[in-house]
C-alpha positions as CSV (number, residue, x, y, z in Angstrom):
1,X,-21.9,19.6,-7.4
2,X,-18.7,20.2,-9.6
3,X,-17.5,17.5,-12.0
4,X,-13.9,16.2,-11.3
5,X,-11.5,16.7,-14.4
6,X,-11.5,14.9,-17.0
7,X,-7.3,13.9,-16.5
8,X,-8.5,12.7,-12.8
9,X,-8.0,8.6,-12.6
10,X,-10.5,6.8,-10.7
11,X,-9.2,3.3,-10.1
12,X,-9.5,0.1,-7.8
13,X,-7.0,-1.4,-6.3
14,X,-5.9,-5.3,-4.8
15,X,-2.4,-6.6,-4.5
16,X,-0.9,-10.1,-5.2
17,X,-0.6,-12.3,-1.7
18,X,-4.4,-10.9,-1.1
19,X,-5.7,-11.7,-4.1
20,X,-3.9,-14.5,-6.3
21,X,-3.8,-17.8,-4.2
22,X,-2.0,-20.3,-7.1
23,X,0.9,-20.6,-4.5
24,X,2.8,-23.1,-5.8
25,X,1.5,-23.1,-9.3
26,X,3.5,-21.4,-12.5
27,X,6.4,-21.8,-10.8
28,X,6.1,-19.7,-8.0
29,X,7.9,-20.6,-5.2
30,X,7.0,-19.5,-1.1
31,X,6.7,-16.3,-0.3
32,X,7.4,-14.5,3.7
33,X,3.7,-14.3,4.1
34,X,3.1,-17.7,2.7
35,X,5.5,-19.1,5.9
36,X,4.0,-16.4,8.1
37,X,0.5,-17.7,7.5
38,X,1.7,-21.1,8.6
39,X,3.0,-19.9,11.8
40,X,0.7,-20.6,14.6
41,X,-1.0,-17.8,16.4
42,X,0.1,-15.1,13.5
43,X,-2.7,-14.9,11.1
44,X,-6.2,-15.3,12.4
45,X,-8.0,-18.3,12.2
46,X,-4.8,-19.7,10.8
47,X,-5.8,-18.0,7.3
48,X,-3.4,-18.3,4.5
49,X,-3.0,-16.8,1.0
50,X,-3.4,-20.6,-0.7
51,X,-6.5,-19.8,-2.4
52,X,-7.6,-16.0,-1.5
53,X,-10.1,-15.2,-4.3
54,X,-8.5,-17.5,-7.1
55,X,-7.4,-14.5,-9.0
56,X,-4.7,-16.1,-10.5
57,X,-7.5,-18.9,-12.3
58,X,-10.2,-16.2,-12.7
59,X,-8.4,-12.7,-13.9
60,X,-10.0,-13.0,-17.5
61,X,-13.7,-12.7,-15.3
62,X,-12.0,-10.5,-12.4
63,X,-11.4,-7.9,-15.1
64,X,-15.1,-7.6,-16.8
65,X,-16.3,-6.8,-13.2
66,X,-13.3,-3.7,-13.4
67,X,-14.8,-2.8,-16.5
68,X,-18.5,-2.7,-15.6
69,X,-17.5,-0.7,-12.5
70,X,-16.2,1.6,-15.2
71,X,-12.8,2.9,-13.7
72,X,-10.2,4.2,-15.9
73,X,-7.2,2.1,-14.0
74,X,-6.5,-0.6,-11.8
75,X,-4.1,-1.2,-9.5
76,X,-1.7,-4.4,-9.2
77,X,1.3,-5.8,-7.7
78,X,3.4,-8.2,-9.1
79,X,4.2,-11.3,-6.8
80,X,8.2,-11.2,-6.7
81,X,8.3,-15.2,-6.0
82,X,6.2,-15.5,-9.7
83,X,9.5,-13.7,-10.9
84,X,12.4,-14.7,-9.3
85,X,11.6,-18.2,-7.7
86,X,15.8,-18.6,-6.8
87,X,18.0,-16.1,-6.4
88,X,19.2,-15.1,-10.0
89,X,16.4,-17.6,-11.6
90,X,13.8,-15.8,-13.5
91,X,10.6,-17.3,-14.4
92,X,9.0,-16.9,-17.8
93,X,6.0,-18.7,-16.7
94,X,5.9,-16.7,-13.5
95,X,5.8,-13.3,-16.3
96,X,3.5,-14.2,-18.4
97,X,0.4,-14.3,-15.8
98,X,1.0,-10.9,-15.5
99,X,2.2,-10.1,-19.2
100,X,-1.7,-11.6,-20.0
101,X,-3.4,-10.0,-16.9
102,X,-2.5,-6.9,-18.3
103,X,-3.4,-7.8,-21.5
104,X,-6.4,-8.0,-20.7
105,X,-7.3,-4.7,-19.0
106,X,-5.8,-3.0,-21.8
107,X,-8.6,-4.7,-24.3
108,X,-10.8,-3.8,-22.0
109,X,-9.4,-0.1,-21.8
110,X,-8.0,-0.1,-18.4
111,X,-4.7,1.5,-17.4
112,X,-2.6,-0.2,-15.8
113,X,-0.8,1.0,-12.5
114,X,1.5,-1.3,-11.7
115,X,3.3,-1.8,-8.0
116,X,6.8,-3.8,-7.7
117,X,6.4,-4.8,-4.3
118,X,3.2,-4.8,-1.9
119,X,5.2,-7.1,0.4
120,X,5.7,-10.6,-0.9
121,X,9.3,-11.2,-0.2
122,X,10.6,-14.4,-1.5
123,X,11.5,-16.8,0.8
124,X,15.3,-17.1,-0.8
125,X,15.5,-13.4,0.2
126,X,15.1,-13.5,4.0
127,X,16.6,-16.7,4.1
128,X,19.4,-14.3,3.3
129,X,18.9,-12.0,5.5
130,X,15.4,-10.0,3.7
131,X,15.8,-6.0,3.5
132,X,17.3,-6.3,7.0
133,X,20.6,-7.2,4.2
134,X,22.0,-4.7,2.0
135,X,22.2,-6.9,-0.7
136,X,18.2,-6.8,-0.7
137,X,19.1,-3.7,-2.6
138,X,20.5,-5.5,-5.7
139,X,18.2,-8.7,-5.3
140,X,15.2,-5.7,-5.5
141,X,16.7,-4.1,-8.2
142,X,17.2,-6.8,-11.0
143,X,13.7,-7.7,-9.9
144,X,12.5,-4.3,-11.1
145,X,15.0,-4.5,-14.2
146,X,13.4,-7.5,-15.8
147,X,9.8,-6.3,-14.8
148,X,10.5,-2.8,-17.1
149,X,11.9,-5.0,-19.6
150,X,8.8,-7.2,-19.6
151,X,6.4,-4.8,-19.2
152,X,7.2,-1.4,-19.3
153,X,5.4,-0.8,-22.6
154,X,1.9,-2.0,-21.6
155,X,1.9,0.2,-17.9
156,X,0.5,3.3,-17.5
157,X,2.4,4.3,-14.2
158,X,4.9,2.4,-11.5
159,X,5.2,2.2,-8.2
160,X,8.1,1.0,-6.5
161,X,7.0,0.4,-3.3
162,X,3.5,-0.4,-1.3
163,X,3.9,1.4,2.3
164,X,7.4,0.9,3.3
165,X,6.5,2.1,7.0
166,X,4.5,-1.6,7.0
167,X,7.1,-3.8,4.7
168,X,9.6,-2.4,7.8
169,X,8.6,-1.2,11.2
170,X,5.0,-3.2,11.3
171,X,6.9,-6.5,10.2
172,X,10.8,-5.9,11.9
173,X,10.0,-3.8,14.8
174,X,6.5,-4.3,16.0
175,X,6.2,-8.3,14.5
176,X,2.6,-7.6,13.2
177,X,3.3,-8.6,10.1
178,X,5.9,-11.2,8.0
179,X,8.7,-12.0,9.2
180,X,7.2,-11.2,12.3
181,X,10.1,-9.8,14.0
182,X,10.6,-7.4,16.9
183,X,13.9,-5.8,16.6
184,X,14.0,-2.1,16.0
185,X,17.6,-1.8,14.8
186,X,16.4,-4.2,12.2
187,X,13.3,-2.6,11.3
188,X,15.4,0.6,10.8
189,X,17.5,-1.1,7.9
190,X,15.2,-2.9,6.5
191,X,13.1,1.1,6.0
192,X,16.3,2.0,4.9
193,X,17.0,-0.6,2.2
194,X,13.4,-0.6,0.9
195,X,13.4,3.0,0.5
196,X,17.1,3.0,-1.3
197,X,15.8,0.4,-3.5
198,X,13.3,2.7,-4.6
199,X,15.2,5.1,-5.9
200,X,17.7,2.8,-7.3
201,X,14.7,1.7,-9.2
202,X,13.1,5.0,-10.2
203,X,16.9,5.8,-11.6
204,X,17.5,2.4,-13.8
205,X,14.0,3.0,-15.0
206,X,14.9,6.6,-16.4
207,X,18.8,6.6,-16.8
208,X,18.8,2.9,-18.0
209,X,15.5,2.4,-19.9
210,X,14.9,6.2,-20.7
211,X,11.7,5.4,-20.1
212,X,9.0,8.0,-20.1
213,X,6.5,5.9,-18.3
214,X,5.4,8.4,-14.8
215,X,7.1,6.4,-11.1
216,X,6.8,7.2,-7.7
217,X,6.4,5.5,-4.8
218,X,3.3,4.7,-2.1
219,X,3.4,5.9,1.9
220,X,0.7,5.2,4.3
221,X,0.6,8.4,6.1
222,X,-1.7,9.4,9.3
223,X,-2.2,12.7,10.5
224,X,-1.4,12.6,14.4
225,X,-3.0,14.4,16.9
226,X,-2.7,14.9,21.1
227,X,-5.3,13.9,22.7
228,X,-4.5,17.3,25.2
229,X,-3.0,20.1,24.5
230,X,-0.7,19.1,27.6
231,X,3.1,19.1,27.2
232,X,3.2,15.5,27.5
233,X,0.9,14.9,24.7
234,X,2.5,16.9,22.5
235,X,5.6,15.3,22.9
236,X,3.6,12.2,21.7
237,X,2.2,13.5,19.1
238,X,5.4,14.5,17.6
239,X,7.2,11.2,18.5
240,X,4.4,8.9,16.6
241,X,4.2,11.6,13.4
242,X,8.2,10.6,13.5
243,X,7.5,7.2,13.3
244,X,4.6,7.0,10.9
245,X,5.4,9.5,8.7
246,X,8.8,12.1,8.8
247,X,10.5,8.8,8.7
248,X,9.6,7.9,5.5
249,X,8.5,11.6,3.9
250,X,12.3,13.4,5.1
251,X,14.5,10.7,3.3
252,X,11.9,10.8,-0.2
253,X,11.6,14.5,-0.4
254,X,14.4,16.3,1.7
255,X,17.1,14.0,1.4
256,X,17.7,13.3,5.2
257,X,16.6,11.5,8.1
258,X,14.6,13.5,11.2
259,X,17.0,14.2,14.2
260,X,14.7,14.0,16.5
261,X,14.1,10.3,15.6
262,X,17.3,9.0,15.2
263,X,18.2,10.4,19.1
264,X,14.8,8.8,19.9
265,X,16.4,5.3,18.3
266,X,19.1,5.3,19.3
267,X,18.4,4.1,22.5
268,X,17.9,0.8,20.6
269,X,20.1,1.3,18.0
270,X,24.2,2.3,18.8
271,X,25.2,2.4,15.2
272,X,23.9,4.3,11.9
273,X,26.8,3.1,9.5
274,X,24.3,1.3,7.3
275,X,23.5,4.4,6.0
276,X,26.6,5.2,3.9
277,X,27.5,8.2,1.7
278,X,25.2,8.9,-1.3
279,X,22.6,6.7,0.2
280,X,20.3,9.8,0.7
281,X,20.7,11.5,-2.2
282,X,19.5,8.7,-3.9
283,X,16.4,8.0,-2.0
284,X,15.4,11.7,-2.8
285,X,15.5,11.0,-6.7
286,X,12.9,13.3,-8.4
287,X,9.8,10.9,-8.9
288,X,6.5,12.1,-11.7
289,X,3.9,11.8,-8.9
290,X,3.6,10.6,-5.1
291,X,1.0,7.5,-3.9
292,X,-0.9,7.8,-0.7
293,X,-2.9,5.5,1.4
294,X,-5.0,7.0,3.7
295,X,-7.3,5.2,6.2
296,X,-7.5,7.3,9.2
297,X,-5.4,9.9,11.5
298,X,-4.0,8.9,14.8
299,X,-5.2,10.4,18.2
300,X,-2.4,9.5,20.8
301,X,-1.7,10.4,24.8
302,X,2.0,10.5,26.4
303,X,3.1,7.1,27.5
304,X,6.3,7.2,29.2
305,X,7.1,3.3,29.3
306,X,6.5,2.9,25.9
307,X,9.9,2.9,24.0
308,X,8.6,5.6,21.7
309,X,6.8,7.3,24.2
310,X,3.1,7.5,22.9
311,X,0.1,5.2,22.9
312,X,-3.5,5.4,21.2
313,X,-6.0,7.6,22.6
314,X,-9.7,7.4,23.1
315,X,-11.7,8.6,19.9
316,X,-15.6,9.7,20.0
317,X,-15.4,9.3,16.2
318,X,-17.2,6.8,14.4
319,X,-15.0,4.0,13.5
320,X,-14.7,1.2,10.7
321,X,-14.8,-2.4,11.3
322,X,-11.0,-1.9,11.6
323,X,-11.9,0.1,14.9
324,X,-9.8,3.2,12.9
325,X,-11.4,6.8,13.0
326,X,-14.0,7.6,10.2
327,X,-11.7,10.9,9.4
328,X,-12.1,12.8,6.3
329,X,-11.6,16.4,7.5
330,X,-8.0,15.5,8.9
331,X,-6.9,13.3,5.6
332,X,-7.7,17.3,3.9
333,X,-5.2,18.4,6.9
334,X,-2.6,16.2,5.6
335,X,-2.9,16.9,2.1
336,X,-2.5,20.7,3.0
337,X,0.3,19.7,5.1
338,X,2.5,17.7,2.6
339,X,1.9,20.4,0.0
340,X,3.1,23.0,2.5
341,X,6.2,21.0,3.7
342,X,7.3,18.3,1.7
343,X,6.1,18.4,-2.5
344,X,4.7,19.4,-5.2
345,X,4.2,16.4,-7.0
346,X,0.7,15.5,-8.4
347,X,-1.1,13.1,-5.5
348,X,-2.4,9.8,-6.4
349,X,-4.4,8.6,-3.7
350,X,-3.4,5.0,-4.5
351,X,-5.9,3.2,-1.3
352,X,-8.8,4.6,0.5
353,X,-11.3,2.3,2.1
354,X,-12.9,0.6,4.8
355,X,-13.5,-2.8,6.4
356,X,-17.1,-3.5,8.0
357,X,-18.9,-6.5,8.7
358,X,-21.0,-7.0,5.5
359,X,-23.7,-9.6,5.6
360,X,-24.5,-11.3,2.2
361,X,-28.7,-11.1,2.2
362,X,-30.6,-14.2,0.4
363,X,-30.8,-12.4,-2.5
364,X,-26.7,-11.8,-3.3
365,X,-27.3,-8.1,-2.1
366,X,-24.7,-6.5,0.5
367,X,-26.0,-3.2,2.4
368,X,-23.3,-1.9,3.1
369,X,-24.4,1.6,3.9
370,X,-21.2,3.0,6.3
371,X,-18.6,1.9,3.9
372,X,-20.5,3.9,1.4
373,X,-20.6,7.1,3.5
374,X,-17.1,6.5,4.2
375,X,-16.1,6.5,0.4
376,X,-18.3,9.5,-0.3
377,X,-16.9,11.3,2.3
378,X,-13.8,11.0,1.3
379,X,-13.9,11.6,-2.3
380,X,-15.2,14.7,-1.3
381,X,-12.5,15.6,0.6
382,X,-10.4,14.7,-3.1
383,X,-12.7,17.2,-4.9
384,X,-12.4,19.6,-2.4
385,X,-8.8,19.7,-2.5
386,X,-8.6,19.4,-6.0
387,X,-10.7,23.0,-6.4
388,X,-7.9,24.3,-3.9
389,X,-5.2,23.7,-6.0
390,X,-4.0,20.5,-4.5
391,X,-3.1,18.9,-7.8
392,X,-5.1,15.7,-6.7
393,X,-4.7,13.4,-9.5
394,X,-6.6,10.4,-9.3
395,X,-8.1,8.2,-6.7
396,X,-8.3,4.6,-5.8
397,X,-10.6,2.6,-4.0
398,X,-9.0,-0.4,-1.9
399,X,-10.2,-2.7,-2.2
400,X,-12.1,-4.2,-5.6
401,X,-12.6,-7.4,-3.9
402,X,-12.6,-8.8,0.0
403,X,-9.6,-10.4,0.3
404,X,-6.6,-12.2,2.3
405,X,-6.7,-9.1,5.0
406,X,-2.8,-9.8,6.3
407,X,-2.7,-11.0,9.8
408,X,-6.9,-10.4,10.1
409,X,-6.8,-13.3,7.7
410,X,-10.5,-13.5,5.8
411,X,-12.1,-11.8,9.2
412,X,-12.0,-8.1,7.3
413,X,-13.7,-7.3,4.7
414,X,-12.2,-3.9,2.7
415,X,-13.5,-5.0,-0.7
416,X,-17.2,-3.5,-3.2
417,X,-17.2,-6.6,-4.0
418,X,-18.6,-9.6,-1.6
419,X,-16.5,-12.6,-2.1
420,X,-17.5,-15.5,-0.9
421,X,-14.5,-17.7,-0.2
422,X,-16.1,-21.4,0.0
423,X,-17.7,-20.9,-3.6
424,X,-15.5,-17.9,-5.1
425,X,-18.8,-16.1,-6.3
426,X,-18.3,-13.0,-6.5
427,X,-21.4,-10.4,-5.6
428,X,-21.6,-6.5,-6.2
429,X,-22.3,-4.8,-2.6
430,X,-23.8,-1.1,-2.8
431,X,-20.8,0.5,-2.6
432,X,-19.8,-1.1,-5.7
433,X,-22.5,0.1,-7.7
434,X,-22.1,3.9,-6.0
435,X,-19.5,4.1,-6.6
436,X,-19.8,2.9,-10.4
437,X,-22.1,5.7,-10.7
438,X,-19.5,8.2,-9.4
439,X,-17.3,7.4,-11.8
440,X,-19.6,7.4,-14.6
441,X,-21.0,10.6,-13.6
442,X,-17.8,11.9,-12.3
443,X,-18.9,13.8,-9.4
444,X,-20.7,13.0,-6.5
């Protein structure tokens, strides 16, 4: 079996609501998910992000177990609410958690991949109106300013934005996920604002800073498939690859929004004026790589009362604990498709993972035997594309620990490490160790 690279980044990854808990310590002030969470009937079991895994008291130990998993990076977002408690306010305190986290996995010889937003929106924000508001833009932006300032010295790489299709269309149109709502003339701006924030940010970070520090920016993507080779299902097919994906990938790397969408939502929304002149060519700044979390493709049939016109299929594949398709020859598929299509960029596959149910034997061991295939399998399908010229550079495993799983609350567990939330121990599961020995041996 070939070796990966020696350049190729393996890393773990977490983000701040999942992980941190400490919400109303340092400073910090409430976040959209930490209302959310208190909603009845939105997260399960009424789960919140109060405690999660205690990162925020336990980062010092939380990054040994990085460094005897032996990755060269680690993955982190930076809770917004920590930085900016009030509009305009910044937070020293709020800074230096994350000025010392980092400090840390430097010592320990970690890079540092650093993500601006994965999602925590302060309260202050939505109150005035969140990304749905154009003035999220410059709220966003001196956000990012006073994070390069802080910090741009000590990170190896930025991302400006964790899955913008989620922050958007799961949270303003479909109501999955904070604020909750279902509005998709809403969820349309606020994709729109989070995307322009981007590359307002990828631009103050070069122009202003002239920093040489690599940016880009994170998509969830899924492959989509019909589940006939019928008209119908085509149309479907096309409709949810819209949605999920040309949405997003158009306005990034070809400056413009798919046609075939906007006539699609327009049915729900009469008026694209908040999409104003320029607006496109700076969400299509030229980034230094491009992030991607990949989980699973998408197998759909034509629904006609659906306002979008598609609807999940049945699947014969195995499936995670997530009920998502185990589905490592179509993430390859993708890959070959964005290269053809979209960029050139080198790929950072910034989350791959998988939720099961792990059960914690009497002896701190987890078996967790499918979530190890499913890791293989798809680092794999990294080296694979790698030796076909892909320019794969570096993958990361979601998640390092179990953790504060959005609206699933504490029911899924994505992380290689058990955590077990009434004591906070923390116990290596055998994917963990796996894939230690992956990276140690870098190949499979």
């Amino acid at each position: 079996m070939s070796q990966f690279k020696k350049e190729f980044i393996f890393g773990t990854a977490t983000s701040s609501y999942q992980i941190e808990g400490a919400y109303n310590e340092g400073e910090r002030s409430l976040s959209i998910w930490d209302t959310f969470a208190r909603t009845p009937g939105k997260v399960i079991n009424g789960d919140t992000g109060d405690v999660a895994c205690d990162h925020y008291h336990r980062y010092v130990d939380d990054v040994q177990l990085i460094k005897e998993l032996g990755v060269d990076s680690y993955r982190l977002s930076i809770a917004w609410p920590r930085i900016f408690p009030q509009e305009g306010v910044y937070n020293e305190e709020g800074m230096n958690f994350y000025k010392s986290l980092i400090s840390e996995l430097l010592k320990a010889g970690i890079k540092p991949m650093v993500t601006l937003y994965h999602w925590d929106l302060p309260m202050w924000a939505h109150e005035k109106g969140g990304w749905v508001s154009r003035d999220s833009v410059s709220w966003f932006i001196e956000f990012a300013e006073k994070c390069f300032e802080e910090l741009d010295e000590y990170v190896y790489s930025w991302i400006t934005h964790n899955e913008p299709w989620c922050a958007s269309f799961l949270s303003y149109i479909q109501g999955h996920h904070a604020p909750g709502h279902k509005n998709v003339e809403e969820g349309l701006k606020a994709a729109h604002h989070i995307l322009l924030s981007h590359g307002k940010a990828v631009k103050l970070l070069k122009e202003k800073f002239q920093s040489n520090t690599p940016v880009g920016i994170t998509l969830n993507l899924s492959p989509t498939y019909p589940a006939t080779d019928s008209f119908n299902d085509q149309v479907a097919s096309n409709n949810i690859d819209g949605y999920t994906n040309r949405w997003f990938l158009d306005p990034i790397f070809k400056g413009s929004y798919p046609l075939d969408m906007v006539n699609l939502f327009s049915n729900s929304v009469h008026d694209f004026s908040f999409i104003k002149t320029g607006d496109l060519e700076t969400i299509s700044v030229e980034c230094d790589f491009f992030g991607i979390n990949y989980y699973n493709r998408a197998l759909v049939e034509y629904d006609g009362t659906s306002n979008f016109l598609f609807t999940s299929a049945y699947s014969d594949y195995p499936k995670t604990g997530m009920g998502w398709d185990v589905s490592p020859k179509e993430f390859k598929e993708l890959i070959h498709r964005l290269r053809r299509e979209y960029t050139d960029l080198p790929i950072y596959i910034t989350e791959n993972g998988a939720a099961y149910d792990d059960v914690l034997e009497a002896d701190g061991s987890v078996h967790d035997k499918e979530r190890t295939d499913y890791v293989e399998k798809h680092i794999n399908a990294v080296r694979e594309l790698d030796e076909e010229g892909m320019n794969m550079a570096g993958y990361f495993l979601w998640s390092l620990f179990d953790n504060f799983e959005w609206a699933f609350g504490y029911e899924k567990r994505f992380g290689i490490i058990y955590v077990d939330f009434e004591t906070q121990q923390r116990y290596w599961k055998d994917s963990a160790k796996r894939y230690q020995q992956i990276v140690k041996q870098r190949s499979l």
